[in-house]
CHARMM internal coordinates of N, CA and C (Angstrom, degrees):
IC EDIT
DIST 1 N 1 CA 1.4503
DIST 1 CA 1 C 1.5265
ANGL 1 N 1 CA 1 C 108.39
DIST 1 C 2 N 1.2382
ANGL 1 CA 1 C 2 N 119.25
DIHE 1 N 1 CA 1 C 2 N 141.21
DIST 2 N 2 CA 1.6296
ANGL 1 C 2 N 2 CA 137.92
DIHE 1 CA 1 C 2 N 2 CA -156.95
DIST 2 CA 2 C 1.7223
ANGL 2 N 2 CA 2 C 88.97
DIHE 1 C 2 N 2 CA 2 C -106.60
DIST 2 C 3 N 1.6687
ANGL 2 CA 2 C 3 N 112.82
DIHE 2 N 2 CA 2 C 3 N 74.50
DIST 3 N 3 CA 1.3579
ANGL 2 C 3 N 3 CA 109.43
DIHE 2 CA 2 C 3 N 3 CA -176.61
DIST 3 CA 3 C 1.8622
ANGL 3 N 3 CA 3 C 131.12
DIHE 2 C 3 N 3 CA 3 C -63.37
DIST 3 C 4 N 1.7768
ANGL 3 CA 3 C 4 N 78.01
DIHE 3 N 3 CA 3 C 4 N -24.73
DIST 4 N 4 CA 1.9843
ANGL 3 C 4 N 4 CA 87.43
DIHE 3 CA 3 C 4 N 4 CA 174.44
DIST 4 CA 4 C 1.3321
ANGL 4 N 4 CA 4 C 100.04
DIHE 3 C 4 N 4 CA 4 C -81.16
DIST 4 C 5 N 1.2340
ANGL 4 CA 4 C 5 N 133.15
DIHE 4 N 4 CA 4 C 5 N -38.56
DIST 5 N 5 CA 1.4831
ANGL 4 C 5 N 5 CA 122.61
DIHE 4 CA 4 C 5 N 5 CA 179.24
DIST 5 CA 5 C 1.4156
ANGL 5 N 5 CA 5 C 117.56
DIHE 4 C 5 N 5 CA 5 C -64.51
DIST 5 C 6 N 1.2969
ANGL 5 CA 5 C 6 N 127.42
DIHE 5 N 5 CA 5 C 6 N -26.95
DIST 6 N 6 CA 1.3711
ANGL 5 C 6 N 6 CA 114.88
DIHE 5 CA 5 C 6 N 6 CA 179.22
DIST 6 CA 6 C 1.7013
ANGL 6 N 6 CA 6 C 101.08
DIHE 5 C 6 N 6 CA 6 C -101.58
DIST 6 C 7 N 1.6138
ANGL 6 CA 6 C 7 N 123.92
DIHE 6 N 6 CA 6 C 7 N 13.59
DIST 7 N 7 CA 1.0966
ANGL 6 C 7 N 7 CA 114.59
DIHE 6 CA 6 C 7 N 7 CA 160.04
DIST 7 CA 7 C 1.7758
ANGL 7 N 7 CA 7 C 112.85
DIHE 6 C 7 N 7 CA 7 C -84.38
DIST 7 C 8 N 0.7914
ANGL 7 CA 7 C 8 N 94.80
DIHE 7 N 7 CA 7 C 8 N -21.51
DIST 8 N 8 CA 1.7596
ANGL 7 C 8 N 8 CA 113.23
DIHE 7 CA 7 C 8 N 8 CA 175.67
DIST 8 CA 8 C 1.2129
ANGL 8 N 8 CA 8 C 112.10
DIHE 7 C 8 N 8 CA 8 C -57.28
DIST 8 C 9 N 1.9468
ANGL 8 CA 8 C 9 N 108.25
DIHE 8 N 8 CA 8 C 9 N -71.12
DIST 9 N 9 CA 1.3572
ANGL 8 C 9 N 9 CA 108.90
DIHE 8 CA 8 C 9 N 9 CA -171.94
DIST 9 CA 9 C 1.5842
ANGL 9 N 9 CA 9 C 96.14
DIHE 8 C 9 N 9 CA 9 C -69.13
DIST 9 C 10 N 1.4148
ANGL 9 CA 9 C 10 N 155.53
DIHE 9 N 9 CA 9 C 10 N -66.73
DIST 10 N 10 CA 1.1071
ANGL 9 C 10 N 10 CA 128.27
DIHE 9 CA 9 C 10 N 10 CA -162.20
DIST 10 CA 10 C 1.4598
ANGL 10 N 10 CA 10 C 113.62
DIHE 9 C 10 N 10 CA 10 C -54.25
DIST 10 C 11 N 1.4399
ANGL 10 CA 10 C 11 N 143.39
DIHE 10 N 10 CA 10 C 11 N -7.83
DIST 11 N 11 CA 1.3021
ANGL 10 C 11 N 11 CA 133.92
DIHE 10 CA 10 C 11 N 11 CA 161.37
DIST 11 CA 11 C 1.3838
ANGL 11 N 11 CA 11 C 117.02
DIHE 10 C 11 N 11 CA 11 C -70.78
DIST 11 C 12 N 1.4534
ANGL 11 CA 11 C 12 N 109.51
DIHE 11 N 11 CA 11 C 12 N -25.10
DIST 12 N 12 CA 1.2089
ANGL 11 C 12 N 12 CA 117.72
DIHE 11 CA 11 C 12 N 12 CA -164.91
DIST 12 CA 12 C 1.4225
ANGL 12 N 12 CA 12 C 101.77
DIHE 11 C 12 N 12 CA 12 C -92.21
DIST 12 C 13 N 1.2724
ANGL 12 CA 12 C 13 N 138.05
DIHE 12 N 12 CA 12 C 13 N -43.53
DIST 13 N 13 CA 1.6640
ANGL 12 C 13 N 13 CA 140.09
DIHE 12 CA 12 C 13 N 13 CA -174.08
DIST 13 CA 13 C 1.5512
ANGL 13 N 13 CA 13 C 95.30
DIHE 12 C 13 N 13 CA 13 C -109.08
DIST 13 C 14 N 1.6825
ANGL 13 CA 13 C 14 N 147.58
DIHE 13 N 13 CA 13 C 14 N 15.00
DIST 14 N 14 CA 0.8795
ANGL 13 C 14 N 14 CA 137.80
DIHE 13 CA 13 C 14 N 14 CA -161.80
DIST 14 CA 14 C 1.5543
ANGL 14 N 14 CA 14 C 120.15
DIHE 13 C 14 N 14 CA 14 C 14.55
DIST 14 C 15 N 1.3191
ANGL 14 CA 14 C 15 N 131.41
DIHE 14 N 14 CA 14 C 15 N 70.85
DIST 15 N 15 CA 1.1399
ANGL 14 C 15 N 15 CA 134.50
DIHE 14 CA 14 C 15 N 15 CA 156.27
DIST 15 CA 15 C 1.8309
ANGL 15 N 15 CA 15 C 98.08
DIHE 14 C 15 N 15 CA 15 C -143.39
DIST 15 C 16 N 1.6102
ANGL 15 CA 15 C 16 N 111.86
DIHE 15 N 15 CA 15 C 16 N 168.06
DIST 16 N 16 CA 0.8133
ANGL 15 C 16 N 16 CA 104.48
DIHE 15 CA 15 C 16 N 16 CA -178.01
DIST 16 CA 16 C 1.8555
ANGL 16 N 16 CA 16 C 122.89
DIHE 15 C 16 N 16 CA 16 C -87.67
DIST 16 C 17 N 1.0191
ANGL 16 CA 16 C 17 N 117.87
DIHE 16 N 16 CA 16 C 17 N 167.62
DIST 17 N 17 CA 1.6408
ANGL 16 C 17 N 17 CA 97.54
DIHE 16 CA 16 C 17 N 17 CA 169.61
DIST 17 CA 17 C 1.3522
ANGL 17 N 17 CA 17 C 122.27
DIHE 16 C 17 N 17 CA 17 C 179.90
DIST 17 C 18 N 1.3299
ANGL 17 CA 17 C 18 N 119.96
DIHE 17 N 17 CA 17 C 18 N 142.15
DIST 18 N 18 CA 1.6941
ANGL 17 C 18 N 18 CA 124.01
DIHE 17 CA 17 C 18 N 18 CA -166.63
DIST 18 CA 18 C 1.7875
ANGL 18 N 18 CA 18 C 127.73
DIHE 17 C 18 N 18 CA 18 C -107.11
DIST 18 C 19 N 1.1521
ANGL 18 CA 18 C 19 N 100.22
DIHE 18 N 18 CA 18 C 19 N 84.60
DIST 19 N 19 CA 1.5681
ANGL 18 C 19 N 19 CA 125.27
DIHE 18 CA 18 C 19 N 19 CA 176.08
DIST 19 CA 19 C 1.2194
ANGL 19 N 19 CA 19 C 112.72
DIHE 18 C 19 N 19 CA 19 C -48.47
DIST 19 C 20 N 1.5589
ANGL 19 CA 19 C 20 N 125.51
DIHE 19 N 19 CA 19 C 20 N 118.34
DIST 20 N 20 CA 1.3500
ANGL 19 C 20 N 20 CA 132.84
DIHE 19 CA 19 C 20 N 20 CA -177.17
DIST 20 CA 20 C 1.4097
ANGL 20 N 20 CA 20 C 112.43
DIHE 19 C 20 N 20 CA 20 C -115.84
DIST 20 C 21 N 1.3733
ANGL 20 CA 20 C 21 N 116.75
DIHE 20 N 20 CA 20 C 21 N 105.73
DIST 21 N 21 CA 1.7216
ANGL 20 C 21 N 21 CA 107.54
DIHE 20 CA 20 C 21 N 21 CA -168.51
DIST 21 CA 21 C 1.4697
ANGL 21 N 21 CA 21 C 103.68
DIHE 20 C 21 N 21 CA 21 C -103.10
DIST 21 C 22 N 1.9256
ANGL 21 CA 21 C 22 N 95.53
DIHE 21 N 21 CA 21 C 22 N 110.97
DIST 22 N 22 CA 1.7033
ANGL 21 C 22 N 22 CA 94.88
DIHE 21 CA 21 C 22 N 22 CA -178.54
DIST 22 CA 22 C 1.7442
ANGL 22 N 22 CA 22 C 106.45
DIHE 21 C 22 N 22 CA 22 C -99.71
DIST 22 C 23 N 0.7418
ANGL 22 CA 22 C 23 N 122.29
DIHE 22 N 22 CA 22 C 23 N 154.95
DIST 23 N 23 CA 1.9171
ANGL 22 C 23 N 23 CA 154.31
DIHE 22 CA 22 C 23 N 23 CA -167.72
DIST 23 CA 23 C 1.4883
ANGL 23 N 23 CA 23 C 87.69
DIHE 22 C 23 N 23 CA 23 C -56.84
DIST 23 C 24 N 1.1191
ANGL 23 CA 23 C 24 N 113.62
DIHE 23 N 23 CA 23 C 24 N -17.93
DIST 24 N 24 CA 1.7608
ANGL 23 C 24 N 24 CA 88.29
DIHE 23 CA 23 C 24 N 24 CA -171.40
DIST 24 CA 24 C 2.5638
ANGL 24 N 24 CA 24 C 87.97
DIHE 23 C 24 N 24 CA 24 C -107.92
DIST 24 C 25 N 1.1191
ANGL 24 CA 24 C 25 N 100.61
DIHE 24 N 24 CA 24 C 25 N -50.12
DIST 25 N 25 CA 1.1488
ANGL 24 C 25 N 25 CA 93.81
DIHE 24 CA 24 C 25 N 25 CA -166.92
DIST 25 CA 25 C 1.6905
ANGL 25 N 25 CA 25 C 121.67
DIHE 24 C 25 N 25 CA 25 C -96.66
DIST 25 C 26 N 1.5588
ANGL 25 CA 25 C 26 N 124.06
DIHE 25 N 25 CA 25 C 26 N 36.75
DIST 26 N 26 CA 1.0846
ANGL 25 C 26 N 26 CA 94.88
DIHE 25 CA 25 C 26 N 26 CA -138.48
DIST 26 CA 26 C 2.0089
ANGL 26 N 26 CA 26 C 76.98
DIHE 25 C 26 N 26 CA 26 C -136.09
DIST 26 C 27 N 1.4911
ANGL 26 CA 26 C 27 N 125.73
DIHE 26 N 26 CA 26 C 27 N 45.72
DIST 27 N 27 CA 1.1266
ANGL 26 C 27 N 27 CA 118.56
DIHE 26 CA 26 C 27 N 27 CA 139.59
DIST 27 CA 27 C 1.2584
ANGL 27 N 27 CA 27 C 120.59
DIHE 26 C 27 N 27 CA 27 C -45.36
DIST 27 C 28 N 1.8631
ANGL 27 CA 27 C 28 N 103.95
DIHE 27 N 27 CA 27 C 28 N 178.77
DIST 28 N 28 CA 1.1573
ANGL 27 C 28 N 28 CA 95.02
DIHE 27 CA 27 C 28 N 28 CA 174.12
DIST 28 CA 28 C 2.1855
ANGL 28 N 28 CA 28 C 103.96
DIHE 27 C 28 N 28 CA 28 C -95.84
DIST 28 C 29 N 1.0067
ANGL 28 CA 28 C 29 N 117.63
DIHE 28 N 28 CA 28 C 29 N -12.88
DIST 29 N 29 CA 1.1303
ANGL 28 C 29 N 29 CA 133.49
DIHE 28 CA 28 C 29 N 29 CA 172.35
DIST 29 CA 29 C 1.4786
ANGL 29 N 29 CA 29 C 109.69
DIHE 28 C 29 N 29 CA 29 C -45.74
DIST 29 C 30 N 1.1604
ANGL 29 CA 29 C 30 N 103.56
DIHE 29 N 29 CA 29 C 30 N -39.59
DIST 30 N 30 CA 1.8028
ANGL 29 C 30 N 30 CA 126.82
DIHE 29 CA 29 C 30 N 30 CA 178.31
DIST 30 CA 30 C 1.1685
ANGL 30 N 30 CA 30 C 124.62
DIHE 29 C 30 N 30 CA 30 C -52.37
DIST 30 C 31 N 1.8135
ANGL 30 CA 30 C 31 N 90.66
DIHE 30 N 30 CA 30 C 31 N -74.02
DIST 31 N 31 CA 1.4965
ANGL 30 C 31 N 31 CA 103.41
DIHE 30 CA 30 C 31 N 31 CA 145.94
DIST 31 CA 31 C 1.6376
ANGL 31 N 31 CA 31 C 151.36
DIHE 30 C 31 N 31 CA 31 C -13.37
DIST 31 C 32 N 1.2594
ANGL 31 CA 31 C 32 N 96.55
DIHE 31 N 31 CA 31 C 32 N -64.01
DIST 32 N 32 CA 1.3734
ANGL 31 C 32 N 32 CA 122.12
DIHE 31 CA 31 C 32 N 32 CA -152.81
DIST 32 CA 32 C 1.8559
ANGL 32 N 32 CA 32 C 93.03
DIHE 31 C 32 N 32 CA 32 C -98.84
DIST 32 C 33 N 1.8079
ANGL 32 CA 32 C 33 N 109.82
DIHE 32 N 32 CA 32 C 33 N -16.13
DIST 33 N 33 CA 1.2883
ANGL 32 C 33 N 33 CA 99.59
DIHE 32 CA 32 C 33 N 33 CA 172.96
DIST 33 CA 33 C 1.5306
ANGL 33 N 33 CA 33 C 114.23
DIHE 32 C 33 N 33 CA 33 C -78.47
DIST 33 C 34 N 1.5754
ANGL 33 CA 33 C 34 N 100.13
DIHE 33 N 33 CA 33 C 34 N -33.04
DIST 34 N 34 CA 1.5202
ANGL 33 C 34 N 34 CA 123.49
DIHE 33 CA 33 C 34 N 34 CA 173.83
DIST 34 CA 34 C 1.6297
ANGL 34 N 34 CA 34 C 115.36
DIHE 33 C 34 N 34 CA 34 C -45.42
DIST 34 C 35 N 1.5797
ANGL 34 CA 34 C 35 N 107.37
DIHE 34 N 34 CA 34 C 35 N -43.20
DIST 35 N 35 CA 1.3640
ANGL 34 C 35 N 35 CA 110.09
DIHE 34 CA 34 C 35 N 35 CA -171.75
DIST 35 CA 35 C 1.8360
ANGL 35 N 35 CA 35 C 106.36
DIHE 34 C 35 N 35 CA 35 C -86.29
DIST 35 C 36 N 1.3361
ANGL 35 CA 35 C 36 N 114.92
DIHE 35 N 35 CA 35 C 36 N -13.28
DIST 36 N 36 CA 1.6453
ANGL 35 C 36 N 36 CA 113.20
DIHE 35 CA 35 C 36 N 36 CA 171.06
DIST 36 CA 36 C 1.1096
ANGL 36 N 36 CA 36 C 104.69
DIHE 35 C 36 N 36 CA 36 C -89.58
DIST 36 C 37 N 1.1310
ANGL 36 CA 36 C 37 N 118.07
DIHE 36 N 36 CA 36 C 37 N -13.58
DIST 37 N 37 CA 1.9295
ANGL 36 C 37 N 37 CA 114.44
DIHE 36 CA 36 C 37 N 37 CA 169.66
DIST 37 CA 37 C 1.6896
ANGL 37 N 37 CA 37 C 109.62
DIHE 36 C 37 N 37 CA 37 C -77.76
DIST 37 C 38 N 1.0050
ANGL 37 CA 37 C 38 N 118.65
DIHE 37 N 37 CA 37 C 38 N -32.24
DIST 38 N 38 CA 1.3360
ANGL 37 C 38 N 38 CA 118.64
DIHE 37 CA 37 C 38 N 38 CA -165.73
DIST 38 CA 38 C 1.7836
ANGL 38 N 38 CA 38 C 101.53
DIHE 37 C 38 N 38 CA 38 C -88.07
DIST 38 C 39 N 1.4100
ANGL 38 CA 38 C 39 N 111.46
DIHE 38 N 38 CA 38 C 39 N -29.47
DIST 39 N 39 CA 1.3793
ANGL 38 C 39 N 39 CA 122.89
DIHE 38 CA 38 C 39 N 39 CA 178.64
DIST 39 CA 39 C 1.6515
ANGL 39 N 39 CA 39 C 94.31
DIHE 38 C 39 N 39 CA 39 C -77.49
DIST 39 C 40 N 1.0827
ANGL 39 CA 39 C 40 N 147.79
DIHE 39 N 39 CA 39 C 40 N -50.49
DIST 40 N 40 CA 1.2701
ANGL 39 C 40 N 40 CA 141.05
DIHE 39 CA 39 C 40 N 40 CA -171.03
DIST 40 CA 40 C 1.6387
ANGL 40 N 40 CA 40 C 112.95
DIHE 39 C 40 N 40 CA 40 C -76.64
DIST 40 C 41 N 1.3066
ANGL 40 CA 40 C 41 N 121.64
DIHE 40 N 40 CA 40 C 41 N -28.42
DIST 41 N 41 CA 1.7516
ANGL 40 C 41 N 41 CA 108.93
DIHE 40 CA 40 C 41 N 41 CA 151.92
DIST 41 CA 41 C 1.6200
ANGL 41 N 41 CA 41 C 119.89
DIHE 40 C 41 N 41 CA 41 C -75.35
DIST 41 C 42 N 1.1757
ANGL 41 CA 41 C 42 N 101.44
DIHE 41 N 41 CA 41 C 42 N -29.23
DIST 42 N 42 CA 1.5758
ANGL 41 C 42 N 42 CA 96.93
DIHE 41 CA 41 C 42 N 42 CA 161.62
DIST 42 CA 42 C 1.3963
ANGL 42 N 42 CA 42 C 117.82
DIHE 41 C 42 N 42 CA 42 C -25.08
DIST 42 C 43 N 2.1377
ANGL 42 CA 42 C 43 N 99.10
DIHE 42 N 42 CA 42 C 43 N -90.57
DIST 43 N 43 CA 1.2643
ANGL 42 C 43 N 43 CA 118.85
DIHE 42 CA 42 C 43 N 43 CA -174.70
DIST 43 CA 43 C 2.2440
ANGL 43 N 43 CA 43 C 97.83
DIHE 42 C 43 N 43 CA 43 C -54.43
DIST 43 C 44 N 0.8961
ANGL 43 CA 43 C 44 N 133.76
DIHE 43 N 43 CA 43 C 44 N 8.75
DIST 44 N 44 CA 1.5497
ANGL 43 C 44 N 44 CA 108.89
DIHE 43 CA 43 C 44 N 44 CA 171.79
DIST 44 CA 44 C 1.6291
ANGL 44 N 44 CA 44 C 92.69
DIHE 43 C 44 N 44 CA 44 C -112.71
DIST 44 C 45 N 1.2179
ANGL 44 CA 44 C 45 N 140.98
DIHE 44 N 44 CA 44 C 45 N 25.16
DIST 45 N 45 CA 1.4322
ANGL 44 C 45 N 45 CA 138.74
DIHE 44 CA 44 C 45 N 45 CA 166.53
DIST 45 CA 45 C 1.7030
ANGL 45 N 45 CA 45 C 109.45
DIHE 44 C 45 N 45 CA 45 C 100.36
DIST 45 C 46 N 1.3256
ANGL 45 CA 45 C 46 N 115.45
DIHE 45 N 45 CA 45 C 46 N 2.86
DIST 46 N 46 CA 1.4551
ANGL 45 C 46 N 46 CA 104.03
DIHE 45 CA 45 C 46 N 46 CA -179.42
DIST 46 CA 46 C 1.9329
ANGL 46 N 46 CA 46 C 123.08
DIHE 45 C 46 N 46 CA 46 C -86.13
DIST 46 C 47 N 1.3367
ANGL 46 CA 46 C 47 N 105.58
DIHE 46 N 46 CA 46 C 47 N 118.11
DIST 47 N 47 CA 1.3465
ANGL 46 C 47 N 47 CA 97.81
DIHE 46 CA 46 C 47 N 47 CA 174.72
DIST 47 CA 47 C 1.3734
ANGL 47 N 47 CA 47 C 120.33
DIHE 46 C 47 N 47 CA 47 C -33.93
DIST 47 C 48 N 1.4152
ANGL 47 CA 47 C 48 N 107.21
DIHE 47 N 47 CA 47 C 48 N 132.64
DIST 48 N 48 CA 1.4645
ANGL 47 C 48 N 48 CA 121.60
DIHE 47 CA 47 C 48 N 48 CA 150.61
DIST 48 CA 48 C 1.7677
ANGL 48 N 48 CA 48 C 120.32
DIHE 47 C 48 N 48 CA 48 C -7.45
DIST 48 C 49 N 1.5061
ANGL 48 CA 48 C 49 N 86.00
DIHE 48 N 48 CA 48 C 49 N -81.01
DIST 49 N 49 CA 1.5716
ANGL 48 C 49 N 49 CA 89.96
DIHE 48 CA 48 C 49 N 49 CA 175.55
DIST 49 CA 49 C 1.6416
ANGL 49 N 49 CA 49 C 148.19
DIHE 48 C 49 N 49 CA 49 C -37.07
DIST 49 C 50 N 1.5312
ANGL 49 CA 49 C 50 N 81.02
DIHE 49 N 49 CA 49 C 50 N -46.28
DIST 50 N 50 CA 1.6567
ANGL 49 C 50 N 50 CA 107.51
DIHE 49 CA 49 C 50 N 50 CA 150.56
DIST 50 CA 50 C 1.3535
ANGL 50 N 50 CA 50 C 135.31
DIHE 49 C 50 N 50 CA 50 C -74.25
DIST 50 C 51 N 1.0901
ANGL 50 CA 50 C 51 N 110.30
DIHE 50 N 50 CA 50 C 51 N -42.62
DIST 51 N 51 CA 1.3599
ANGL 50 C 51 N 51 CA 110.15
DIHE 50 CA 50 C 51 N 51 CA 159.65
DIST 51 CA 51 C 1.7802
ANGL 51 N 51 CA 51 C 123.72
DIHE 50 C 51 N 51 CA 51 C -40.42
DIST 51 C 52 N 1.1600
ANGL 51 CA 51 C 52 N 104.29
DIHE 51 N 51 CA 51 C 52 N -58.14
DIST 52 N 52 CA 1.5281
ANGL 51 C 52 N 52 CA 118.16
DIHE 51 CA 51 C 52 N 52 CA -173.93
DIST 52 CA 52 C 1.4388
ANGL 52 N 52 CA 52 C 85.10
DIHE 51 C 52 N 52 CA 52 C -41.20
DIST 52 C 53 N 1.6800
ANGL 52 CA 52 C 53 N 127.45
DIHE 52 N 52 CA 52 C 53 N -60.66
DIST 53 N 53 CA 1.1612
ANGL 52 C 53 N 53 CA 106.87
DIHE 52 CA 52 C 53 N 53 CA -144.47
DIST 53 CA 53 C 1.7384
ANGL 53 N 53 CA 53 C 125.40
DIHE 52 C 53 N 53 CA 53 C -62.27
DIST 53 C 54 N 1.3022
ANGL 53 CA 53 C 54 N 100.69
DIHE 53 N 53 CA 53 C 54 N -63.10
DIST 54 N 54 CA 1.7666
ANGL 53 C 54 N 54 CA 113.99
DIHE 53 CA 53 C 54 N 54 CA 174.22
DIST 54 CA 54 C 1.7174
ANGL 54 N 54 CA 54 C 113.04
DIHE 53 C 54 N 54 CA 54 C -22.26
DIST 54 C 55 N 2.0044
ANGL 54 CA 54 C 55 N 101.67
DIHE 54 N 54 CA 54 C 55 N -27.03
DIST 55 N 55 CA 1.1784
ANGL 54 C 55 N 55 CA 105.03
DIHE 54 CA 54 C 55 N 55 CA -165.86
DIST 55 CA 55 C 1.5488
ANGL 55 N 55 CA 55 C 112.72
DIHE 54 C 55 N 55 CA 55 C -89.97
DIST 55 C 56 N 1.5859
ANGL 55 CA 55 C 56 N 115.21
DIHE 55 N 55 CA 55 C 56 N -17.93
DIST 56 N 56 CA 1.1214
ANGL 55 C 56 N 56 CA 123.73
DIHE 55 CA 55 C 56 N 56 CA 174.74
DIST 56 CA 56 C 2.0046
ANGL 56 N 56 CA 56 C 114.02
DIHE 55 C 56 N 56 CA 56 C 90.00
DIST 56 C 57 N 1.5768
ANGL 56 CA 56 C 57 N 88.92
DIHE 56 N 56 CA 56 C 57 N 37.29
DIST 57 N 57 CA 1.4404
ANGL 56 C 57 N 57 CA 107.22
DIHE 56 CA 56 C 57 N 57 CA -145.92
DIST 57 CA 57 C 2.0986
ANGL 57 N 57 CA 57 C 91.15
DIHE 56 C 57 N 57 CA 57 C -123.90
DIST 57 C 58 N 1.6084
ANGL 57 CA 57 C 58 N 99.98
DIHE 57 N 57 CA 57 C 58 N -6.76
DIST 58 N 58 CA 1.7157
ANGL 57 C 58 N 58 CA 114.33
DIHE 57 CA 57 C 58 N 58 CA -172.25
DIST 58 CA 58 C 1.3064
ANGL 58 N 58 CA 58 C 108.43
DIHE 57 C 58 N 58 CA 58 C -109.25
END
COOR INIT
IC SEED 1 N 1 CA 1 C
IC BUILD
């Protein structure tokens, strides 16, 4: 588990959350697509919490 990175995203979406960086997906390109996915259910009404998940970000 990528503990500074999911100290980030919970600073960043204030919830908490546990980032798993696997060998096949775990640029930072990856990432950072992960975190505009979770920002784009946001803005359409989806909780935080949920969001993280679909993104692989829970």
């Amino acid at each position: 588990m990528d503990t500074a990175l999911a100290a980030a995203v919970a600073q960043q979406f204030g919830v908490p959350c546990e980032i798993e960086a696997r060998a096949r997906h775990n640029t930072p390109a990856d990432l950072v697509s992960r975190a505009r996915a979770v920002g784009s259910l946001q803005a359409a009404g989806v909780d935080t919490v949920r969001a993280l998940e679909p993104a692989g970000l829970a």
